[in-house]
Gaussian input, Z-matrix of N, CA and C with variables (Angstrom, degrees):
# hf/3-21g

backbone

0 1
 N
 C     1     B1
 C     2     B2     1     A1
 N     3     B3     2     A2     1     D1
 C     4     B4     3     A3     2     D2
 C     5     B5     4     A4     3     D3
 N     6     B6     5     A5     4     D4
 C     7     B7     6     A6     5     D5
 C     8     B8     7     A7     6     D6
 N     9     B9     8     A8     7     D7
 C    10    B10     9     A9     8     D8
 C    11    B11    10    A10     9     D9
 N    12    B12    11    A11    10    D10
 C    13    B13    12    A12    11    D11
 C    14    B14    13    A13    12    D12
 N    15    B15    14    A14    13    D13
 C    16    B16    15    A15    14    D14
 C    17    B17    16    A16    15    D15
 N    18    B18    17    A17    16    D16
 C    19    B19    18    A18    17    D17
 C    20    B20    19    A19    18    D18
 N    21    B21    20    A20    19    D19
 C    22    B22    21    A21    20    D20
 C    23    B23    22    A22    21    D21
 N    24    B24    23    A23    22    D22
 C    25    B25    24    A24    23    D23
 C    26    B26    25    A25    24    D24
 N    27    B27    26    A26    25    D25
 C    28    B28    27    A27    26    D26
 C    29    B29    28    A28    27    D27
 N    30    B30    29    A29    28    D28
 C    31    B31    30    A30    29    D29
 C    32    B32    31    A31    30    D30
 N    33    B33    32    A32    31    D31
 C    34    B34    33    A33    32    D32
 C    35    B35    34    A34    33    D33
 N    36    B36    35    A35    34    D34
 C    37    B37    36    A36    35    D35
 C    38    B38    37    A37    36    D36
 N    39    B39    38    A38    37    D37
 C    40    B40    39    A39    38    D38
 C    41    B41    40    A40    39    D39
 N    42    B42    41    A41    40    D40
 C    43    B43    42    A42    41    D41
 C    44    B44    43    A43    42    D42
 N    45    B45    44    A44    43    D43
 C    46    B46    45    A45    44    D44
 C    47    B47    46    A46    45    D45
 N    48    B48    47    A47    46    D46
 C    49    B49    48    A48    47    D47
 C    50    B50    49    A49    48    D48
 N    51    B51    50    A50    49    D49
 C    52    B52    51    A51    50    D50
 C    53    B53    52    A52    51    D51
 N    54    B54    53    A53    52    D52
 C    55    B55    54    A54    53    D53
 C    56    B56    55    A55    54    D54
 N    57    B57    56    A56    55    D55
 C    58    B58    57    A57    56    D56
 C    59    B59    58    A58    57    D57
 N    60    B60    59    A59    58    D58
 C    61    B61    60    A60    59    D59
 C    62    B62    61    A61    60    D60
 N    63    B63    62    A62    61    D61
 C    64    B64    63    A63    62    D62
 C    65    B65    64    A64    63    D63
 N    66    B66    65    A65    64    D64
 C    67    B67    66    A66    65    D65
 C    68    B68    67    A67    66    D66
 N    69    B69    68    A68    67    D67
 C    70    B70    69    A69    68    D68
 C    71    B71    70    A70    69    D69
 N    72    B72    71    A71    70    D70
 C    73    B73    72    A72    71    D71
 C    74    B74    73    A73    72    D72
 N    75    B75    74    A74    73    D73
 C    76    B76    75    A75    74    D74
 C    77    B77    76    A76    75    D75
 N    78    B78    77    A77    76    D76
 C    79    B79    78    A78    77    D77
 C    80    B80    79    A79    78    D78
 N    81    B81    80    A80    79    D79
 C    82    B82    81    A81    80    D80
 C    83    B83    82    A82    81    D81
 N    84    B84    83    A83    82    D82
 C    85    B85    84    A84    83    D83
 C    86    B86    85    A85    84    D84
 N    87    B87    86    A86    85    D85
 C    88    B88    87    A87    86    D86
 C    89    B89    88    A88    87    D87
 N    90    B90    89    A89    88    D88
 C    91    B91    90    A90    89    D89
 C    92    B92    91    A91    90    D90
 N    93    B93    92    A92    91    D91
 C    94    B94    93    A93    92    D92
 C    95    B95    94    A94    93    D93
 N    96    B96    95    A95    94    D94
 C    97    B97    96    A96    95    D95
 C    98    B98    97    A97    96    D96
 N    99    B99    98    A98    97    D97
 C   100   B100    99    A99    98    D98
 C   101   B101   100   A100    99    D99
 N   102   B102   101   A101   100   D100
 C   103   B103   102   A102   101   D101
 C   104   B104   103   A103   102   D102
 N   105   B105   104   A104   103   D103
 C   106   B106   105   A105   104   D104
 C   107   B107   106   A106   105   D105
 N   108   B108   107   A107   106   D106
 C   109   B109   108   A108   107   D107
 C   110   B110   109   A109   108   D108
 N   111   B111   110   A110   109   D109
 C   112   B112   111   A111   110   D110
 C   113   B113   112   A112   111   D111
 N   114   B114   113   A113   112   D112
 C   115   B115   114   A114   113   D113
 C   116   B116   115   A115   114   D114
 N   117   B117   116   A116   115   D115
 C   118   B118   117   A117   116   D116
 C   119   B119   118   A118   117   D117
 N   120   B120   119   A119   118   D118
 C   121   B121   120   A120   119   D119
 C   122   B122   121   A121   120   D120
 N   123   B123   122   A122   121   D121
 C   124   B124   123   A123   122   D122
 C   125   B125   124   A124   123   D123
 N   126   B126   125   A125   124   D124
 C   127   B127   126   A126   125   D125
 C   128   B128   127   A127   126   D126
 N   129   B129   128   A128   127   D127
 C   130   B130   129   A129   128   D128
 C   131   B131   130   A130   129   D129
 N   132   B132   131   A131   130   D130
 C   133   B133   132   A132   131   D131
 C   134   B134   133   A133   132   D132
 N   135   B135   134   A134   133   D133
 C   136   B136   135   A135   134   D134
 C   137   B137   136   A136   135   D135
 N   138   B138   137   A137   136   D136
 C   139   B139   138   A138   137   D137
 C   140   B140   139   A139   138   D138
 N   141   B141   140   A140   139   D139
 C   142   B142   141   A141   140   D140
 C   143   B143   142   A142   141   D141
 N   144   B144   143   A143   142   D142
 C   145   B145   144   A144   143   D143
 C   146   B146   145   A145   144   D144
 N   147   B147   146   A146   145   D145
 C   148   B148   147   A147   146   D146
 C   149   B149   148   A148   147   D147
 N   150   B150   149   A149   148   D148
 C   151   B151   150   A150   149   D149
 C   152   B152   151   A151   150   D150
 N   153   B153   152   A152   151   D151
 C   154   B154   153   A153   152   D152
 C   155   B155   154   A154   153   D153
 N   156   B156   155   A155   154   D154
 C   157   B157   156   A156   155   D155
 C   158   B158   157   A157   156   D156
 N   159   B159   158   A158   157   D157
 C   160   B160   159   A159   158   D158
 C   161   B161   160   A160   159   D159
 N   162   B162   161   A161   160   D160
 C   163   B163   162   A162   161   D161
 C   164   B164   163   A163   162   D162
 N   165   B165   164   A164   163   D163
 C   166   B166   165   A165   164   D164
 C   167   B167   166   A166   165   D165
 N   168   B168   167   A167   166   D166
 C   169   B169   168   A168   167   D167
 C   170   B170   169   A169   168   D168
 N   171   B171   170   A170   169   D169
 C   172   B172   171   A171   170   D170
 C   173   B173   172   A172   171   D171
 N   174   B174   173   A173   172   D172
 C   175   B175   174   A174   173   D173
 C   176   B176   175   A175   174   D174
 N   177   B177   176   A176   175   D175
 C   178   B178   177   A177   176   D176
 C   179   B179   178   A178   177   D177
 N   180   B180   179   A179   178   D178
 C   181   B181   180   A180   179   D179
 C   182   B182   181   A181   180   D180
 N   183   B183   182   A182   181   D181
 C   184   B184   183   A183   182   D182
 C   185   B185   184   A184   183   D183
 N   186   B186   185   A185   184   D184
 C   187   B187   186   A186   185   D185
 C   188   B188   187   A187   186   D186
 N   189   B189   188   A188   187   D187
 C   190   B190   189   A189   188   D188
 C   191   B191   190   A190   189   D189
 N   192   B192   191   A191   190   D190
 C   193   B193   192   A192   191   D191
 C   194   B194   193   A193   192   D192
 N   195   B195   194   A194   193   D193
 C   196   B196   195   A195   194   D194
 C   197   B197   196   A196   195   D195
 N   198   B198   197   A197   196   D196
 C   199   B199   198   A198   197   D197
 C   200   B200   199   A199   198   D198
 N   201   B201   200   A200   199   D199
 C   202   B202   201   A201   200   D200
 C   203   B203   202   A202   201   D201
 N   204   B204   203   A203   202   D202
 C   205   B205   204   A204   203   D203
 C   206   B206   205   A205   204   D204
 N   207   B207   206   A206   205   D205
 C   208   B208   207   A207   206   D206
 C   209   B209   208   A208   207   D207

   B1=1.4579
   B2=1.5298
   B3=1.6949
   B4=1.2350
   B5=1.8294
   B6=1.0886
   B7=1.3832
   B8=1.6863
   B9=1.7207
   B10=1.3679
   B11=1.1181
   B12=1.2920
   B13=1.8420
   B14=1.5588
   B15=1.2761
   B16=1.9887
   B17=0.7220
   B18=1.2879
   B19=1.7466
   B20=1.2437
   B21=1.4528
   B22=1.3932
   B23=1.5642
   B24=1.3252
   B25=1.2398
   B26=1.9896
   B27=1.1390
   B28=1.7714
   B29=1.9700
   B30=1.3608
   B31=1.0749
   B32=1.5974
   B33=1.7291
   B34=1.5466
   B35=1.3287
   B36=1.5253
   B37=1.2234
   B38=1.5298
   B39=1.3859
   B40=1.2242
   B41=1.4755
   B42=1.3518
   B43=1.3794
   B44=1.5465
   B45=1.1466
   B46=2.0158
   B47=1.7347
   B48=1.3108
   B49=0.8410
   B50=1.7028
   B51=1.0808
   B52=1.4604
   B53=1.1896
   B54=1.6970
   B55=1.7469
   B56=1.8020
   B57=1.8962
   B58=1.7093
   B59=1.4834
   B60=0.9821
   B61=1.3906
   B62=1.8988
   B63=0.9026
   B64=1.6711
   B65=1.4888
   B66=2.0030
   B67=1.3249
   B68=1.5850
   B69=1.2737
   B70=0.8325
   B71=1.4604
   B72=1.6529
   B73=1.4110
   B74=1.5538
   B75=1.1745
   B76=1.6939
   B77=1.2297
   B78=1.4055
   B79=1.7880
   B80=2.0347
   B81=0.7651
   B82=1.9317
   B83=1.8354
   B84=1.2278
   B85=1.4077
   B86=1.0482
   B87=1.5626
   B88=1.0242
   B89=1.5765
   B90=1.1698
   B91=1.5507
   B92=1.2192
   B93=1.5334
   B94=1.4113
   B95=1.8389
   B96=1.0104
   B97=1.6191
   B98=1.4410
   B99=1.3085
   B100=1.3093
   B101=1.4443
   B102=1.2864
   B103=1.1315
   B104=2.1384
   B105=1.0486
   B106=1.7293
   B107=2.2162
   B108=0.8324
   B109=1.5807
   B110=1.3478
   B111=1.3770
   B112=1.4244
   B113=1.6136
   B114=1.4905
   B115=1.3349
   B116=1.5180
   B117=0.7167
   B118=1.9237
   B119=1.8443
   B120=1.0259
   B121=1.1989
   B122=1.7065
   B123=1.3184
   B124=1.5337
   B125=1.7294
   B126=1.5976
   B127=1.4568
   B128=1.2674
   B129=1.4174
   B130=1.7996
   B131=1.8927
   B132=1.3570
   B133=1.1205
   B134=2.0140
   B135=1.5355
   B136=1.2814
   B137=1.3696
   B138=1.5888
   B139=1.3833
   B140=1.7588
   B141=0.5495
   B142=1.8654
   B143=2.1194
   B144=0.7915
   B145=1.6176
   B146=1.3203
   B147=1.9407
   B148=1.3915
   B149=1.3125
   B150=1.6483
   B151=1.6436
   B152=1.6338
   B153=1.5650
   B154=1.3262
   B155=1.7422
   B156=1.5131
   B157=1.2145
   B158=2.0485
   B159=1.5504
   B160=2.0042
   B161=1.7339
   B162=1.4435
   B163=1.2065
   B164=1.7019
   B165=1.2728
   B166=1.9617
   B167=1.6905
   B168=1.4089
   B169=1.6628
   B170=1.7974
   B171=1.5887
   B172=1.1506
   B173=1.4222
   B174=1.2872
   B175=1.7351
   B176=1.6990
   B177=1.6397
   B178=1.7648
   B179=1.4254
   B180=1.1843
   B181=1.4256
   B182=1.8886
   B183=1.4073
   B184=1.6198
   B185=1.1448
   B186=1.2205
   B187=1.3781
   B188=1.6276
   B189=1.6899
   B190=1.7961
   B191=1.5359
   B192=1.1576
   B193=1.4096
   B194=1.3852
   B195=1.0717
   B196=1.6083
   B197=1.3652
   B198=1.8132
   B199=1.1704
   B200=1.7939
   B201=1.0535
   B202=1.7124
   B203=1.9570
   B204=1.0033
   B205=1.3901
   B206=2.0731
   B207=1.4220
   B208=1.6193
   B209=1.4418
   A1=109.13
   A2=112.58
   A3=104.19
   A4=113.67
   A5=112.97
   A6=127.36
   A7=90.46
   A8=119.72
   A9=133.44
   A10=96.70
   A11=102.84
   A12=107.23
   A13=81.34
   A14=88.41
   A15=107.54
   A16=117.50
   A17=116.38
   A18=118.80
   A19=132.40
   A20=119.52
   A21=119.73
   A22=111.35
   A23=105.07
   A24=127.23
   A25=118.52
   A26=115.12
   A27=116.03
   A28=71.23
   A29=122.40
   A30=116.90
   A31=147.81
   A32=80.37
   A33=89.94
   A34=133.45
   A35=99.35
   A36=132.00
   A37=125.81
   A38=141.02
   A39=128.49
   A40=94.88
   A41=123.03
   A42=136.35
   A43=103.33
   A44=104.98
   A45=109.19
   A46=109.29
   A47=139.71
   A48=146.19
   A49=104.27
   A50=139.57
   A51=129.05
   A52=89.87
   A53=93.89
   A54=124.50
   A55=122.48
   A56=98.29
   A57=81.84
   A58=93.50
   A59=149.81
   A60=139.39
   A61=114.82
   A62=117.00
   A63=128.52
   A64=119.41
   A65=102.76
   A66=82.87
   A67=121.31
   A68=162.37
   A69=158.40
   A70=140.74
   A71=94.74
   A72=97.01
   A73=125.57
   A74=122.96
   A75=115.69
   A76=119.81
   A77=118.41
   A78=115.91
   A79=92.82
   A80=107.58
   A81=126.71
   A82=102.91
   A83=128.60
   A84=109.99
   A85=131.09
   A86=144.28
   A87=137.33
   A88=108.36
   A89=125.30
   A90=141.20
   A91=92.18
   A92=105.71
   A93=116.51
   A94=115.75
   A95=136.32
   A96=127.67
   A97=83.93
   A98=126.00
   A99=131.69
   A100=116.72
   A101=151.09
   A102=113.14
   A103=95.07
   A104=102.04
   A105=128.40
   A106=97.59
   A107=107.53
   A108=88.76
   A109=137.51
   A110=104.44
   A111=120.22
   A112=110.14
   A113=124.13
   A114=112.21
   A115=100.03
   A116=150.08
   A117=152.53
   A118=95.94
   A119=125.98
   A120=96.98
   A121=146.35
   A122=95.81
   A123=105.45
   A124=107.00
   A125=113.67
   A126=96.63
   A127=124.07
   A128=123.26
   A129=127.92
   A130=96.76
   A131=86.02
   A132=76.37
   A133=108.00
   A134=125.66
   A135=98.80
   A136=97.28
   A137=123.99
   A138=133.35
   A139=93.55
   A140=106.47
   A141=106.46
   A142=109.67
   A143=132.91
   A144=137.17
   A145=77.72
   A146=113.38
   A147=113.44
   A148=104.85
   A149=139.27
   A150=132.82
   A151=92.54
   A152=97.00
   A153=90.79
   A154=84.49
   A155=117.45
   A156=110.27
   A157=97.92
   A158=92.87
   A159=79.07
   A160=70.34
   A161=116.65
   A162=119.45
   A163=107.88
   A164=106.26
   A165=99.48
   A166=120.84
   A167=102.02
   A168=100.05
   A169=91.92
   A170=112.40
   A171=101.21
   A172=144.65
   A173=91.62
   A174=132.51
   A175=93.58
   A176=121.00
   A177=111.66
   A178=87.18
   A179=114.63
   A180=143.42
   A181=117.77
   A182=125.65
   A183=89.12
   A184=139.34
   A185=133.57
   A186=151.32
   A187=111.62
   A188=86.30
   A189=91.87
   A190=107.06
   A191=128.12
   A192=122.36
   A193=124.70
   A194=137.84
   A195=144.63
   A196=126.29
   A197=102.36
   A198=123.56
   A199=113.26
   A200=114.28
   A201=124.08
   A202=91.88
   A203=111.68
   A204=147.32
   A205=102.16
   A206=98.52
   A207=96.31
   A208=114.14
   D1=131.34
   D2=179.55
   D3=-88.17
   D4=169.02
   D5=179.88
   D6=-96.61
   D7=125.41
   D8=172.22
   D9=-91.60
   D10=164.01
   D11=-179.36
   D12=-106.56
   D13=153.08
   D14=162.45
   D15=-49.88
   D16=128.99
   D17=150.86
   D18=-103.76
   D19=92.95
   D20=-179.61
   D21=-108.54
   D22=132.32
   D23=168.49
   D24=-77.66
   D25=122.74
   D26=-121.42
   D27=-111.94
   D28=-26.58
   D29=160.81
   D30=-90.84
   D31=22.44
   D32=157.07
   D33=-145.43
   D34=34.73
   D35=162.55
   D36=-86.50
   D37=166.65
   D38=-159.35
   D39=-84.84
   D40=172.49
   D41=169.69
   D42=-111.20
   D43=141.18
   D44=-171.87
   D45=-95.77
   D46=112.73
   D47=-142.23
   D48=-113.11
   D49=127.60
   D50=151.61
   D51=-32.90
   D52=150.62
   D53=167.27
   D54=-100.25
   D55=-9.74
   D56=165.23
   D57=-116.74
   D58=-14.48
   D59=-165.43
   D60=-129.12
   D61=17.44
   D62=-149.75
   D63=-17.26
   D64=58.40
   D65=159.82
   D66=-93.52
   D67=-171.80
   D68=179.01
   D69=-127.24
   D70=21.52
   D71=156.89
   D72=-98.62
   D73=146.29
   D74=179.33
   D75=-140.21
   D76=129.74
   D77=-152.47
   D78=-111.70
   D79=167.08
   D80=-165.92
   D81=-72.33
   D82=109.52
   D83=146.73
   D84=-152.38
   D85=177.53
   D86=-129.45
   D87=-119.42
   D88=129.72
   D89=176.66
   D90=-106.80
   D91=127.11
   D92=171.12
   D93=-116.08
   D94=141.01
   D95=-149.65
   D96=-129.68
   D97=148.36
   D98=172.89
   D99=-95.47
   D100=129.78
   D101=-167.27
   D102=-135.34
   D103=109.39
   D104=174.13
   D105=-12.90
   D106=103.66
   D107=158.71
   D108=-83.74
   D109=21.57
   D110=153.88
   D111=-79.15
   D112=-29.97
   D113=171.93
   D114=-97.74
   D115=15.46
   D116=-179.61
   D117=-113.25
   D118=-9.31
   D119=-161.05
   D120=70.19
   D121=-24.26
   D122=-165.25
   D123=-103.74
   D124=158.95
   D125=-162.16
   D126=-61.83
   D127=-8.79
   D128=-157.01
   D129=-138.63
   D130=160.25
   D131=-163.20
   D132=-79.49
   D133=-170.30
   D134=178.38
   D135=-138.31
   D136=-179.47
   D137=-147.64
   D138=-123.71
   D139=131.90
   D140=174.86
   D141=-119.56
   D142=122.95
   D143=-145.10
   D144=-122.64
   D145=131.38
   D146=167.21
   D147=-136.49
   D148=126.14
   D149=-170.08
   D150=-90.52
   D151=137.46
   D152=179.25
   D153=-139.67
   D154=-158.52
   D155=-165.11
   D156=-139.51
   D157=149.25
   D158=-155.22
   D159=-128.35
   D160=168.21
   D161=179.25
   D162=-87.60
   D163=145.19
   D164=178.92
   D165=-77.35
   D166=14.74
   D167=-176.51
   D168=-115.68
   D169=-70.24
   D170=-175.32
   D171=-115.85
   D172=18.13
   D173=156.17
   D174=85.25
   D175=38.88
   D176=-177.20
   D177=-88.60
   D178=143.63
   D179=141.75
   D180=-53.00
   D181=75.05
   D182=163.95
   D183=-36.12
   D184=169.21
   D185=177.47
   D186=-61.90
   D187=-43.96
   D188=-169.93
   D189=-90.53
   D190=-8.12
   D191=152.91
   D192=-90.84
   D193=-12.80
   D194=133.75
   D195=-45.01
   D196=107.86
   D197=-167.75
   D198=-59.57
   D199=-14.66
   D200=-156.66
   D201=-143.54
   D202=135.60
   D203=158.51
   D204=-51.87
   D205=141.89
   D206=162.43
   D207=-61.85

């Protein structure tokens, strides 16, 4: 028996909305985390790069694409 791939129909799934303004487009950017080189070990400190997703009108971050809690 073969394994089918899914078929989901991508338009009838919800659309993800900004949470202060709900428009719903959202373009890629980058959270950068600093990270102590007292916990790295290494002499300097280091940069850790995270893509998260910001809205294209008023640049909010949802909740559910935010890696870290308020």
């Amino acid at each position: 028996m073969k394994d089918e791939p899914l078929k989901i129909n991508l338009s009838e799934q919800p659309t993800i909305e900004c949470e202060l303004c709900q428009h719903q487009f959202f373009k890629k950017v980058t959270m950068i985390k600093k990270v102590s080189r007292l916990l790295t070990g290494s002499p300097e400190d280091q940069y850790a790069p995270m893509e998260v997703y910001a809205c294209d009108k008023c640049g909010h971050i949802n909740k559910e694409f935010s890696p870290f809690e308020d």
